[in-house]
VONU-148898 format. One record per atom (N, C-alpha, C): residue in one letter; x, y, z. Coordinates in steps of 0.02 Angstrom, whole numbers, plus 32768, in hexadecimal, padded with zeros to 4 digits. Each point is the difference from the previous one (the first is absolute). Layout:
BEGIN
AXYZ...
END
This chain:
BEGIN
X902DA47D94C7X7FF37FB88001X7FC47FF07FD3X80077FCE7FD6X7FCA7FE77FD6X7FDE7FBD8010X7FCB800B7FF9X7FD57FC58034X7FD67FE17FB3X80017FC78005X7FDE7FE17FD5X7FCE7FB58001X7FD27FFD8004X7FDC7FB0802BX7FF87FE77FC4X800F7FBD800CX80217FDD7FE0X7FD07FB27FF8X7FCF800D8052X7FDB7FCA8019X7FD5800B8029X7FB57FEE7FD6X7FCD8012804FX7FCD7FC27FECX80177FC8803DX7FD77FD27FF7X7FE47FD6803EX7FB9800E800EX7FFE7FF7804AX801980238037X802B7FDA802EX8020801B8022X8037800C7FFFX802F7FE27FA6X803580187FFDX801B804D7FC8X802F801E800BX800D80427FE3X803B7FEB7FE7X802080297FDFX804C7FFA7FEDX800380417FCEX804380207FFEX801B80367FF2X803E80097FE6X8003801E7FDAX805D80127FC6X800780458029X80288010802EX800D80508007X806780027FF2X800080317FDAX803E80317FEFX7FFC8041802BX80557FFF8028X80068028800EX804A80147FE5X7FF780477FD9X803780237FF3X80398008801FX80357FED7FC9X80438000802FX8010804C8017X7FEE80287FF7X800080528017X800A8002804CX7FB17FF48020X7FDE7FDC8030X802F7FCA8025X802D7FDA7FEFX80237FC68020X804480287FF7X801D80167FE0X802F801E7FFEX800B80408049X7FD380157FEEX7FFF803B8037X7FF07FE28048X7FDD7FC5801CX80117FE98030X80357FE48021X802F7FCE7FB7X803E7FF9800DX801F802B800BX801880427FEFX8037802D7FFEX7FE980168063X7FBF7FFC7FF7X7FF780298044X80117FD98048X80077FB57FE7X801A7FCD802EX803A7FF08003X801C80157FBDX804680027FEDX803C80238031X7FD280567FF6X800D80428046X80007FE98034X7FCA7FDA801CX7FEB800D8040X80497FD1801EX800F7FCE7FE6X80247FCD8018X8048801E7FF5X801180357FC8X802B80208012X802B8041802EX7FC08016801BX800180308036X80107FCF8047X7FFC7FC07FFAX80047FC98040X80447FE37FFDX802180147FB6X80327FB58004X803A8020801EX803B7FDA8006X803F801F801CX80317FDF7FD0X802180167FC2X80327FDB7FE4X803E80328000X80457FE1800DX80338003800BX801480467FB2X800D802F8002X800C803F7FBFX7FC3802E7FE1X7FCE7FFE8033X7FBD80147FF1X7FEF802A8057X7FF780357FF6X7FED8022803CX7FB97FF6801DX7FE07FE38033X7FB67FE88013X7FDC80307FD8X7FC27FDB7FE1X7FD2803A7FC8X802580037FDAX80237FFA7FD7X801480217FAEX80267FC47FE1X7FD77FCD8008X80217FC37FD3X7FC77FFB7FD5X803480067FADX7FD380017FB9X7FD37FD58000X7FCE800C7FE6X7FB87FE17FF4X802D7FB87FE6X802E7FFE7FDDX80177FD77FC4X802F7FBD8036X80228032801BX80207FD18028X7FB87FCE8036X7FEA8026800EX7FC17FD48034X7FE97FD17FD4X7FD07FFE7FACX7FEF7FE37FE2X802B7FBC7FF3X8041801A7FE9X80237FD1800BX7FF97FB48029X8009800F804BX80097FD98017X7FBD7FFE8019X7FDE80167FFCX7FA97FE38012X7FD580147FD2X80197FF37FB5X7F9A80167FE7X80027FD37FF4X80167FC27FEFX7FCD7FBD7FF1X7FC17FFC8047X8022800A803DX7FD27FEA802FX7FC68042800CX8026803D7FE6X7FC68028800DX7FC57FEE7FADX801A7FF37FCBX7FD07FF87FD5X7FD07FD8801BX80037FAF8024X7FDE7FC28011X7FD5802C8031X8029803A8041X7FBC801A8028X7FC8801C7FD1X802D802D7FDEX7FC280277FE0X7FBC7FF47FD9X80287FC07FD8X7FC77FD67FD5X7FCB7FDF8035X800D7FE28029X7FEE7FE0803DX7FD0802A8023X8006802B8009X7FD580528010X7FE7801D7FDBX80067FFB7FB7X7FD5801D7FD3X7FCD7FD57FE6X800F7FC87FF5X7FCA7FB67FF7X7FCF800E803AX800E7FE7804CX7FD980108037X7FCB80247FF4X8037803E7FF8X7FBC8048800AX7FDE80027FC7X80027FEC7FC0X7FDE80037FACX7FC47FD3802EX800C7FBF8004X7FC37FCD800AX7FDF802A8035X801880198041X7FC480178040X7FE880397FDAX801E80317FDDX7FDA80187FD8X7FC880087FF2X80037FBB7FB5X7FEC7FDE7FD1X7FAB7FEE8033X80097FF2801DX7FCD7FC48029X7FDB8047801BX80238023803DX7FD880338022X7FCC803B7FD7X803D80107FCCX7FD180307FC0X7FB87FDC7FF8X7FFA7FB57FF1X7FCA7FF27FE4X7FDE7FD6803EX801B80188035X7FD27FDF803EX800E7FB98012X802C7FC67FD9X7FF57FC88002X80167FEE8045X800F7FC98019X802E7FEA8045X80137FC47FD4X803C7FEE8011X800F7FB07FECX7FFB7FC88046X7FF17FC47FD4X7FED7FD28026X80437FDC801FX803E80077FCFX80247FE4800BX8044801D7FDEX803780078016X804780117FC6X7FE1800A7FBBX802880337FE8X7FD680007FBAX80547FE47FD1X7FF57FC77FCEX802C7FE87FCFX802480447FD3X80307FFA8008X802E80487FDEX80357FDC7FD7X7FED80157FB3X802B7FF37FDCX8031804B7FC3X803D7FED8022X800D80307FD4X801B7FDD7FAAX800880527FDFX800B7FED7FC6X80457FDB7FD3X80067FE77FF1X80507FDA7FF6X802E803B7FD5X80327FEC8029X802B803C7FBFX801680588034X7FDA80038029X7FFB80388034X804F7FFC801DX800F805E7FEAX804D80238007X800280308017X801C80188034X800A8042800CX801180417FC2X7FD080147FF8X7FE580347FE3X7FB57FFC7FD1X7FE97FD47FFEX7FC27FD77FEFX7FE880308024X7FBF7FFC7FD4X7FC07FF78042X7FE57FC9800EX7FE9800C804CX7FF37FB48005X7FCA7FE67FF7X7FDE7FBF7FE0X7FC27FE97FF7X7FF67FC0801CX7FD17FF08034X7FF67FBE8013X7FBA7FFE800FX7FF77FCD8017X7F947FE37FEDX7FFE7FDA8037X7FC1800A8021X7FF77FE6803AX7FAD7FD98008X7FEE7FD18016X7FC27FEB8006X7FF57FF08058X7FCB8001800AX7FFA8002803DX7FA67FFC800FX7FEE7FBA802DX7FC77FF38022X7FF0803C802AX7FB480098004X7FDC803F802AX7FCF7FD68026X801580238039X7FBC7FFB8041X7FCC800D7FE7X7FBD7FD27FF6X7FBD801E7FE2X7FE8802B803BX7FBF803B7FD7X7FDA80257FFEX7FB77FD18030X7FFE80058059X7FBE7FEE800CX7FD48028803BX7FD97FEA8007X7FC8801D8038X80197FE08057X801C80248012X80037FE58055X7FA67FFA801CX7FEF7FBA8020X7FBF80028008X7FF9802A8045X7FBD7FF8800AX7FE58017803BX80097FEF8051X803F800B8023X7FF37FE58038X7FD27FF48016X7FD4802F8029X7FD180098020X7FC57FE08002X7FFF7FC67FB8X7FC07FDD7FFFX80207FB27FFCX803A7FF3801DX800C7FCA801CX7FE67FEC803AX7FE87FCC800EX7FFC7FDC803EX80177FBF8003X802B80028031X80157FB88025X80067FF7803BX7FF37FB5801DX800D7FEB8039X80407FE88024X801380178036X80237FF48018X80077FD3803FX801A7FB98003X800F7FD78027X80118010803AX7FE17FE98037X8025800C803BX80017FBE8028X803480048028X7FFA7FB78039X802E801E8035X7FE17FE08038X80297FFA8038X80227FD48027X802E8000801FX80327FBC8034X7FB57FE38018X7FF57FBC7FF9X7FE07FDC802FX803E7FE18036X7FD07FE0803DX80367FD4802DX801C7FD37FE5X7FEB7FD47FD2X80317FCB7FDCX8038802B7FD3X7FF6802D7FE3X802E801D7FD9X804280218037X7FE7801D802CX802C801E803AX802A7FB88026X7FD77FD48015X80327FC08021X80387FF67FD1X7FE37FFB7FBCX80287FD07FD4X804580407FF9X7FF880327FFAX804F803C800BX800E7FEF8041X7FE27FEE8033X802C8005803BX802C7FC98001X7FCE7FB87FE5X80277FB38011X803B80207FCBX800480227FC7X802980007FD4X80468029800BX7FE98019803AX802780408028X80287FC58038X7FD97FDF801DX801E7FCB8030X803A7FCB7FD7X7FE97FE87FC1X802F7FE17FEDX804B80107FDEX8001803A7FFCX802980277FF4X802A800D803BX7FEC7FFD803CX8023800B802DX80057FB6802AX80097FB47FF3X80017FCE802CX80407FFD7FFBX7FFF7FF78057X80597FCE8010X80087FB77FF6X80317FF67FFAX80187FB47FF7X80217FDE8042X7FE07FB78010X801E7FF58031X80267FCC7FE1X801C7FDE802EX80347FB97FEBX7FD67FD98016X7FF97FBD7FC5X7FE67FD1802BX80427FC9800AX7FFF7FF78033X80277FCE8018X80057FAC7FEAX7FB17FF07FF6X80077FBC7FDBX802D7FF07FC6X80267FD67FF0X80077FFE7FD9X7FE47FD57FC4X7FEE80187FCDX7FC57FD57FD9X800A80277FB8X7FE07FD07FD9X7FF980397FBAX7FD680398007X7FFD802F7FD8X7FF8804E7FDEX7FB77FD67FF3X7FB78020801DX7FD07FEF7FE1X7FDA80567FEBX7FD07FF97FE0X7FC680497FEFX8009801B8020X80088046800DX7FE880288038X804A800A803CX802E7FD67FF4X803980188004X802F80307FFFX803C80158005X803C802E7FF1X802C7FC88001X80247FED7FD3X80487FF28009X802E802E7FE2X80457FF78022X803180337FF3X803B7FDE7FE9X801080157FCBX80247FD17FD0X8046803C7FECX80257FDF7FD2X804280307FDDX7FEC7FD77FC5X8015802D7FC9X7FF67FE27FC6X803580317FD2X800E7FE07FD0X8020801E7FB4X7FFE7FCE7FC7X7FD080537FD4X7FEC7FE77FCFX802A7FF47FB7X7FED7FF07FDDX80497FE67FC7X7FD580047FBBX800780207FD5X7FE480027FA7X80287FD67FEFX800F7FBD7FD3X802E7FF17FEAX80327FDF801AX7FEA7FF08044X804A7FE78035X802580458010X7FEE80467FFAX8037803A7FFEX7FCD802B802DX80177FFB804EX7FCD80398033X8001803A7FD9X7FBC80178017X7FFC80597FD9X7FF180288034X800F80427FF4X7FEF803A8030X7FC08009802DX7FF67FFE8035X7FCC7FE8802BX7FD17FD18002X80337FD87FE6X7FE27FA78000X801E7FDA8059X801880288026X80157FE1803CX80008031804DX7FE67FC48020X7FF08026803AX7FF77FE2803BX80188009803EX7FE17FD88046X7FE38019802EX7FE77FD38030X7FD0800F801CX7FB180037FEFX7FE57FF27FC4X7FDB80297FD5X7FB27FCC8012X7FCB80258027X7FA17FDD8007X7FF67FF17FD2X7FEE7FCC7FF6X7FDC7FF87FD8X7FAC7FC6800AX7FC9800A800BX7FDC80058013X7FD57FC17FB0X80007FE18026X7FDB7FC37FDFX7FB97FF17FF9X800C80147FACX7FA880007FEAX7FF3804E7FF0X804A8023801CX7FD280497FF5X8025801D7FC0X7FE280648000X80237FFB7FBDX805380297FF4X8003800E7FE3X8049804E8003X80457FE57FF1X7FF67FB87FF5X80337FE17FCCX7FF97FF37FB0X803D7FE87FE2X7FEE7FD57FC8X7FD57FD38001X7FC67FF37FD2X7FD57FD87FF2X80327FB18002X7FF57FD98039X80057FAD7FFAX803E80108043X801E80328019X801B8001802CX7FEE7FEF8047X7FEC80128015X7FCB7FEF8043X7FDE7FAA7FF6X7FFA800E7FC5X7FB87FBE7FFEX803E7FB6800AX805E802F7FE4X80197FA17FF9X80337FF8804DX7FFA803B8022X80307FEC803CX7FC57FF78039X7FC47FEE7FEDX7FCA7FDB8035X80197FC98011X800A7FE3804BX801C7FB18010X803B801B8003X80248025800EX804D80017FFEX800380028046X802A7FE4801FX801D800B8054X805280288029X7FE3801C801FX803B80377FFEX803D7FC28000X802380207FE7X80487FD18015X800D7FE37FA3X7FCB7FFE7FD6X7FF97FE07FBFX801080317FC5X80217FF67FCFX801180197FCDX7FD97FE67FB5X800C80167FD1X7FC780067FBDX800C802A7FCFX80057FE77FC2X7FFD80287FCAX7FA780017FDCX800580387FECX7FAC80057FD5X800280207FCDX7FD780007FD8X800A80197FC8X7FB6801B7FEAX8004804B8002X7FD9803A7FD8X800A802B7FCDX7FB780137FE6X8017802B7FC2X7FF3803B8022X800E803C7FE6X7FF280428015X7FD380197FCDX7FC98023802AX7FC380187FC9X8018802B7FCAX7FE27FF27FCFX7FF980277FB9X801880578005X7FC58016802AX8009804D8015X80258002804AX803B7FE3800CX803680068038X801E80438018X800A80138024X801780478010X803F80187FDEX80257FC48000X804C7FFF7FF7X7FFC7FDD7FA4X800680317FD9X7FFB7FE67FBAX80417FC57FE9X803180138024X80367FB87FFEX7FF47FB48006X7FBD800B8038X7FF67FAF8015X7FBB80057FE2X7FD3802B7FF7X7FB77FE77FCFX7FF07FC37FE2X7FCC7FD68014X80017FD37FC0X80367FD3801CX80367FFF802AX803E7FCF7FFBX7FE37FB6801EX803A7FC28000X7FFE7FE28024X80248006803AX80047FE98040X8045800C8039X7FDD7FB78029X80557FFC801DX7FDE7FE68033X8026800C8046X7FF67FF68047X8014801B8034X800E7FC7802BX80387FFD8026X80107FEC802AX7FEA800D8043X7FE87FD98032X7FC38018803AX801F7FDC802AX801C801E8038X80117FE48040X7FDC801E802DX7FCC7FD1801DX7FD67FFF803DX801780118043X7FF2802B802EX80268024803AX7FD37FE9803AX7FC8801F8001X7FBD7FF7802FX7FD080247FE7X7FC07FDB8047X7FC580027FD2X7FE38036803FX7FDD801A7FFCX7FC38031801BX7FC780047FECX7FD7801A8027X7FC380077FF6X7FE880478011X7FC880247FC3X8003804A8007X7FC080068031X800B80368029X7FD880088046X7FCB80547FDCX7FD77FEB7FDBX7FC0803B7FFAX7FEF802B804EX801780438006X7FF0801C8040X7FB380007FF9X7FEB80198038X7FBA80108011X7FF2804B7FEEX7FC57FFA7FD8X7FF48054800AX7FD5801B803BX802880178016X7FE580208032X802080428002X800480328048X801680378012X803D80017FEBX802B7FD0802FX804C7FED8002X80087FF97FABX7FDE7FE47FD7X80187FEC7FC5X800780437FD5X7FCA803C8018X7FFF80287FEDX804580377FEBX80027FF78052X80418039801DX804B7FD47FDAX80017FC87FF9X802E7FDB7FDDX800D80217FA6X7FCD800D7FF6X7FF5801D7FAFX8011804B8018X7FFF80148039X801E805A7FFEX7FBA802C8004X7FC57FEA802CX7FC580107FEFX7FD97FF48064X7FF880408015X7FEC7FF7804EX7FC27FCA8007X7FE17FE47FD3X7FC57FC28042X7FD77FFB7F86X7FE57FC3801BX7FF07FD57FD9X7FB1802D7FE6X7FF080298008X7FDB801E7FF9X801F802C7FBBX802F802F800FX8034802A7FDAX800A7FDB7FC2X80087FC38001X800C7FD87FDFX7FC67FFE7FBCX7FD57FE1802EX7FBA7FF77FD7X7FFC803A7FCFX800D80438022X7FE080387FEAX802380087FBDX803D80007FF8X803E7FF37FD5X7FED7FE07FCDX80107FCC800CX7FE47FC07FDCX7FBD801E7FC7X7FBE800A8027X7FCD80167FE2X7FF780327FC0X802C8026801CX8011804A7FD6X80367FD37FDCX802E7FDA7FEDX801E7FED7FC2X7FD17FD27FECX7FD77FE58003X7FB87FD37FD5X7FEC80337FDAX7FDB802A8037X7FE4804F7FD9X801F80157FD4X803E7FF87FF9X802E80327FD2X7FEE7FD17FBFX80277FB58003X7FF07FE77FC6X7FB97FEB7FDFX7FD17FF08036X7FB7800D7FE0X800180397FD9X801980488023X7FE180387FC9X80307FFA7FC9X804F7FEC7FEAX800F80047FE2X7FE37FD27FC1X7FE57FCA8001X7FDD7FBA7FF9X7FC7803C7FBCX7FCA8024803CX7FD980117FF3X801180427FC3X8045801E8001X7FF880317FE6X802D7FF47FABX801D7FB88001X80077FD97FCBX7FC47FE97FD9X7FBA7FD88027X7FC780017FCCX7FEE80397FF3X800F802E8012X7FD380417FF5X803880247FCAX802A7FFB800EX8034801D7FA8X7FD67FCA7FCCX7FFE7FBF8014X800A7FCF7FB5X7FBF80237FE6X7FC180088038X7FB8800C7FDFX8000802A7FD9X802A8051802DX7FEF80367FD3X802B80067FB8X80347FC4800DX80217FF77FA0X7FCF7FDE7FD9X7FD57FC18016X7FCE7FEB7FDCX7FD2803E7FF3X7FEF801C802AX7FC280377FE2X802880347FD0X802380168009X803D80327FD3X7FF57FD57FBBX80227FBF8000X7FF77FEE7FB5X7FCA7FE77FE2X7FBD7FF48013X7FBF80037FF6X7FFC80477FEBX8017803C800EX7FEB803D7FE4X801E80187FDAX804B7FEA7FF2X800A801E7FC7X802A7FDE7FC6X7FFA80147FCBX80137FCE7FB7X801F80377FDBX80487FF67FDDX8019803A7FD9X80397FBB7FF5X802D801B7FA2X80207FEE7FE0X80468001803FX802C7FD57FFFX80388001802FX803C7FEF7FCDX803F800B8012X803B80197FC7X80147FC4800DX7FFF7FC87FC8X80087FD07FEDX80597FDA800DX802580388014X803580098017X80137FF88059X7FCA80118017X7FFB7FE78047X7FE97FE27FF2X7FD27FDA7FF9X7FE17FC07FF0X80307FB88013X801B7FFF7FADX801D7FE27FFDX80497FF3803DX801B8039800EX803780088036X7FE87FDC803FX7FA9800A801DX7FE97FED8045X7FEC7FA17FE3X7FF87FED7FBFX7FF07FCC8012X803E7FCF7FE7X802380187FDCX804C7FDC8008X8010800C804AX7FF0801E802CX80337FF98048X7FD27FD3801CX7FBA7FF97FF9X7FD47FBC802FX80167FCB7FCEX800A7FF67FC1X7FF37FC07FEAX80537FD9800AX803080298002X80487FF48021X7FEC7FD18036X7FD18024802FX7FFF7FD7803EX7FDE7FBA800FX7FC080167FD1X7FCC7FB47FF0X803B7FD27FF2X802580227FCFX80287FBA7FD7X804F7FF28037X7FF580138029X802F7FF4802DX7FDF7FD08038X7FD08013801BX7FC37FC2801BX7FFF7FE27FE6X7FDF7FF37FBFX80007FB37FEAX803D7FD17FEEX802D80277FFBX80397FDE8000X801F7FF0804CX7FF9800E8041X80057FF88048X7FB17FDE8011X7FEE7FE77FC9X7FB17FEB801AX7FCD8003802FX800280537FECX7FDB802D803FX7FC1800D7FE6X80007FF87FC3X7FA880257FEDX7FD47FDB8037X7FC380367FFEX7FCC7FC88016X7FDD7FE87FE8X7FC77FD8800FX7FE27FCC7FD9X7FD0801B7FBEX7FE980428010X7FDC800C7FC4X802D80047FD0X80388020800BX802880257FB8X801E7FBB7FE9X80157FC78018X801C7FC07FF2X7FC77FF37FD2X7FC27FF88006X7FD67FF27FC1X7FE9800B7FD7X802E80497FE9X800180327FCDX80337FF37FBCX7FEC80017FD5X80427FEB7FCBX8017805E8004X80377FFD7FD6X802E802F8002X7FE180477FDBX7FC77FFB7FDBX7FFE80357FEDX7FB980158019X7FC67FF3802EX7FDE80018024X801680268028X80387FE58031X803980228035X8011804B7FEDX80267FFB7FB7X801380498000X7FB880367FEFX7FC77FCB7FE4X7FD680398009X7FE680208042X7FED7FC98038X8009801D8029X8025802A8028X80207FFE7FEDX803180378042X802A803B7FC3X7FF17FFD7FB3X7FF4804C7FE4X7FDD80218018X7FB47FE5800CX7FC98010802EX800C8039802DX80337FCD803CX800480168032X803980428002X80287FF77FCAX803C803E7FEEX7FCF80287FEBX7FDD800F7FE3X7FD4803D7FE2X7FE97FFF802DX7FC77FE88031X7FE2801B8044X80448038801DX802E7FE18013X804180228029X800E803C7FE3X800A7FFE7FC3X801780477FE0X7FCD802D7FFAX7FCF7FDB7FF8X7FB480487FF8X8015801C803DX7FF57FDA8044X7FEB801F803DX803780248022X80347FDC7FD8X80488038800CX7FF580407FDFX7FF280077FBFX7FFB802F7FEFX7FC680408030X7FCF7FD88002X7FCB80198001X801A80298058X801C7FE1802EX8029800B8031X8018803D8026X803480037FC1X802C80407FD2X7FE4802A8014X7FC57FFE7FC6X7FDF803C7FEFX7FDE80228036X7FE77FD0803CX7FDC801E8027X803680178037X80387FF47FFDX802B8023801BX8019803B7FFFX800880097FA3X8017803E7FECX7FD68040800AX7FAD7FDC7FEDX7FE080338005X7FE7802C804EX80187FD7802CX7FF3801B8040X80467FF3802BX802E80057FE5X804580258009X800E7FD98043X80067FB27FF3X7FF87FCC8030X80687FFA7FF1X801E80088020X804B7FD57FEDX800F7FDD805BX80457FDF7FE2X80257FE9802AX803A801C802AX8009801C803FX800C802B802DX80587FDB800BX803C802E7FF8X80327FDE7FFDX80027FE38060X7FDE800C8020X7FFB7FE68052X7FDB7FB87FF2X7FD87FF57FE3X7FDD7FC67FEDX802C7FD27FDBX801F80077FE5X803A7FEF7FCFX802F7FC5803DX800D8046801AX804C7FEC8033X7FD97FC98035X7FC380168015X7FE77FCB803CX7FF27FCE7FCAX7FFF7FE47FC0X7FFC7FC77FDBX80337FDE8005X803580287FF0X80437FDE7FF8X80117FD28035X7FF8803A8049X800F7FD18058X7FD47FCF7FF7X7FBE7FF07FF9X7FD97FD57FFDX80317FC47FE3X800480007FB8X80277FDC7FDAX80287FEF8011X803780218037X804D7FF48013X7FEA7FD58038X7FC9801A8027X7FF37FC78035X7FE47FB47FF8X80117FF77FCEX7FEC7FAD7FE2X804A7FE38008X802C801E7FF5X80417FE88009X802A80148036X7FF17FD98040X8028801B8032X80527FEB7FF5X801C80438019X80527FFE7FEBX801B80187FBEX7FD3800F7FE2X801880147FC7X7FAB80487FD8X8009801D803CX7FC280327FFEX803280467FCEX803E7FF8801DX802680337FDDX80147FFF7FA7X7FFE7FBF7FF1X80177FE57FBEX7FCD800C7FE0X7FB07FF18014X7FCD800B7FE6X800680517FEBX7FF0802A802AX7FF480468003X802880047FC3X805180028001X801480017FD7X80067FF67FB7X7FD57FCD8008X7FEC7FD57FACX7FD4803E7FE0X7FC680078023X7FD4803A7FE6X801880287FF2X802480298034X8028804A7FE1X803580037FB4X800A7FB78001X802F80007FC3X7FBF7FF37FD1X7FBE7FE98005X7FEA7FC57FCAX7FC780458005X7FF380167FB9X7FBD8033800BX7FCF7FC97FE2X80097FD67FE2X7FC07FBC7FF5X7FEB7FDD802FX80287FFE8031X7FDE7FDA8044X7FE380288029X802380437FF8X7FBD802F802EX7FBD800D7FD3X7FF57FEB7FD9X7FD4800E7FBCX7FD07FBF8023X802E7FE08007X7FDC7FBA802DX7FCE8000801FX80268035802EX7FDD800B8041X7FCA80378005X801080367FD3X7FD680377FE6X7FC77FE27FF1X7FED7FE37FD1X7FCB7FD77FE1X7FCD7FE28027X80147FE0802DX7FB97FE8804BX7FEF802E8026X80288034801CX7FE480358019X7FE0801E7FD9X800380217FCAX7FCD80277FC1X7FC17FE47FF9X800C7FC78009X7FB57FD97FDCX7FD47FFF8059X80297FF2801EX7FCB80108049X7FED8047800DX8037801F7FEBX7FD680578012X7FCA7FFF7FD5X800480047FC1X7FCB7FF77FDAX7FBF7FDF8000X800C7FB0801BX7FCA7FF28013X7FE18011804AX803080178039X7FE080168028X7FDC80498006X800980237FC2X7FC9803E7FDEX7FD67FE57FE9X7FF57FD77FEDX7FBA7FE67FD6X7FDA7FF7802EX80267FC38029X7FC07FFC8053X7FF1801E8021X801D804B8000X7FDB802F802DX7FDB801D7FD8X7FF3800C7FC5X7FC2800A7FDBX7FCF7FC87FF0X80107FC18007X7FCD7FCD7FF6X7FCD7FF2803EX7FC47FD57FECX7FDF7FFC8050X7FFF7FC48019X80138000802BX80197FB48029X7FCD7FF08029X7FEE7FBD8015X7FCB7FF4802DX80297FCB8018X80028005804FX80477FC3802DX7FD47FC07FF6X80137FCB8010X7FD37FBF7FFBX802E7FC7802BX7FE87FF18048X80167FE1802CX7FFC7FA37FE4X80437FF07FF2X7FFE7FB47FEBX803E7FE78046X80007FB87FE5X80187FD08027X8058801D7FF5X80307FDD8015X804180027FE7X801B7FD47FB7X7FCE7FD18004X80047FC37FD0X7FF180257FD4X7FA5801E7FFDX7FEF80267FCAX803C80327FE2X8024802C8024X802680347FE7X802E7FE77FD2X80087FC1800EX804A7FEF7FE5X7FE97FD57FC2X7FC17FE57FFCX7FFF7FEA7FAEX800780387FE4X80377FF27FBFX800080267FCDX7FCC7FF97FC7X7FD580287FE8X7FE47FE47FD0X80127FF57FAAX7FF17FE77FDCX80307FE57FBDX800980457FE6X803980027FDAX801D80437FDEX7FCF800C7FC8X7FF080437FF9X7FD5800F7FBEX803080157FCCX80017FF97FADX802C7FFC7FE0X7FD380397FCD
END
């Protein structure tokens, strides 16, 4: 094999390598064999079908393996001989005109992971947030626990649907004058003034009296569950049934044992320990963002202009998808357009340094992703979609980019949870309010 560089600029390389058809020849013939010691054709005894006859009917496809395998292995080669890593696919061009019996010549360029200094754990320091359930924070899960569980009584008056209500209505809904697939239903609370409908639903069958009928007319939000009706207009037909009123139990003991929990105490304790959980989780989110701010305060190195560009085409896709759903917020609205993309190049080069930088502290202390960690990602994932936990699983096992998905958040937490056990933490008791301001992103 003849190796020839072709390109050394920065962080990019590129290379002409020839490899002798001698060399490609002799792998074909040997793939040629192997597949003929396997085949079974009808005037040929198993094992002793001519090299010629096999070629025949498979060397186009064994040539495409071979080249395919000889390219591969030239570039890992190419790269390992001289130490490089690539940052990304390396561009492979072969030469035009390339025939079986050639040798083959093709040229390859390819971005490199830079050359840097992993800093010093050990002379980090940061603080770490802490808070605990106060009694207002604990009532407010229980009332929230109570409302979740109120009965409905009937009220007997008959009168209009006011605030604070349930009426129970049948309705079907119509795009177009044409009902659509779970646009209809009876029996169905609906609870006046509150939320878990279409926006303007609730707010137009206020004043309705059981026994009364009504058409209304809503749009369905922008980001709708159901991408058919997104954005639509509809409108629904509402026949009024009766009205109720929702009965908030008491918390007490009884309310307790009602939730599956022996005395209101049990309860509390419960309760407390899921505050705790999300306070520390709360707390252990500022404490990643800090130790990425201090990470990129320490270190500065050339980044392959190729990720670069790849991480801030995928945010600026999205900016320009906000402002077109007129989501930005108010600062970036008072940004002209090329202000904007400077900022958040900005913020793509922050991302890719500290990705990189990441990596590295992974590789070098032989940090990976555990295929058990993997699989408890996936269930995680599948359990967002109840009823269809099996379809999920499935998606992954077929999709190796979506477990790549999932690979990717776990890596970066092992990683950063090595850093914090070498960094020095000092706890710092704040409010719940305190925990939860975020403070502005450093760029």
């Amino acid at each position: 094999m003849q190796v020839t560089e072709t390109l050394s600029e920065s962080l990019k390389r590129g290379f002409t390598i020839v490899i002798k058809e001698t060399q490609l020849a002799e792998k074909r013939n040997a793939r040629l064999a192997e597949m003929g010691h396997q085949m079974n054709i009808p005037g040929f005894r198993p094992g002793k079908i001519p090299l010629a006859v096999v070629k025949q009917r498979y060397g186009e496809t064994v040539q495409n393996e071979v080249l395919n395998d000889a390219v591969g292995d030239a570039v890992k080669t190419t790269l390992e001989e001289r130490g490089l890593r690539a940052a990304a696919q390396p561009q492979i061009t072969l030469k035009e005109g390339y025939k079986e019996g050639d040798d083959l010549e093709f040229s390859f360029e390819v971005e490199l992971i830079p050359e840097f200094e992993v800093p010093d754990f050990k002379g980090i320091n940061l603080t770490r947030l802490k808070a605990k359930p106060d009694d207002e924070a604990l009532n407010k899960a229980l009332e929230s626990i109570a409302q979740r569980q109120r009965d409905y009584k009937d009220i007997e008056e008959k009168r209009p649907a006011a605030k604070g209500d349930v009426l129970v209505v049948d309705f079907v809904g119509k795009v177009d004058g044409v009902a659509f697939d779970g646009g209809t239903a009876d029996d169905v609370n609906v609870e006046i003034g509150g939320s878990g409908f279409i926006p303007g639903f609730a707010e137009q069958i206020e004043g309705m009296t059981p026994g009364e009928e009504k058409q209304i007319t809503v749009t369905f939000p922008e980001d709708y569950q159901a991408p058919n009706l997104a954005g639509k207009e509809a409108t629904f037909d509402i026949k009024a049934k009766g009205l109720k009123e929702a009965v908030t139990p008491e918390i007490n003991d009884e309310f307790a044992k009602k939730v599956g929990l022996e005395s209101l105490d049990n309860l509390k304790d419960l309760v407390g320990k899921q505050i705790s959980s999300e306070y520390d989780q709360m707390s252990h989110m500022r404490l990643k963002r800090d130790i990425l701010d201090v990470l990129a305060e320490k270190v500065s190195f050339e980044i392959p202009a190729g990720l670069l560009d790849a991480e801030f085409n995928q945010i600026w896709q999205r900016i320009e998808a906000d402002r077109k759903e007129g989501r930005l917020d108010e600062e970036d609205k008072a940004k002209d357009e090329e202000t904007l993309k400077a900022d958040y190049r900005k913020i793509a080069e922050r991302r890719v340094r500290l990705g990189l930088l990441l990596v590295e502290i992974g590789r070098l202390n032989s940090i990976a992703v555990t295929d058990e960690e993997l699989t408890q990602a996936m269930r995680s994932e599948a359990m967002r979609y109840p009823g269809k936990e099996k379809e999920v699983i499935e998606f992954f096992q077929k999709n190796p980019q979506a477990i790549d998905s999932l690979r990717g958040p776990i890596y970066e937490n092992k990683v950063i949870d090595y850093i914090l056990e070498l960094a020095t933490i000092e706890d710092k008791e704040v409010t719940a309010e305190e925990l939860a301001e975020m403070p502005a992103s450093k760029v």
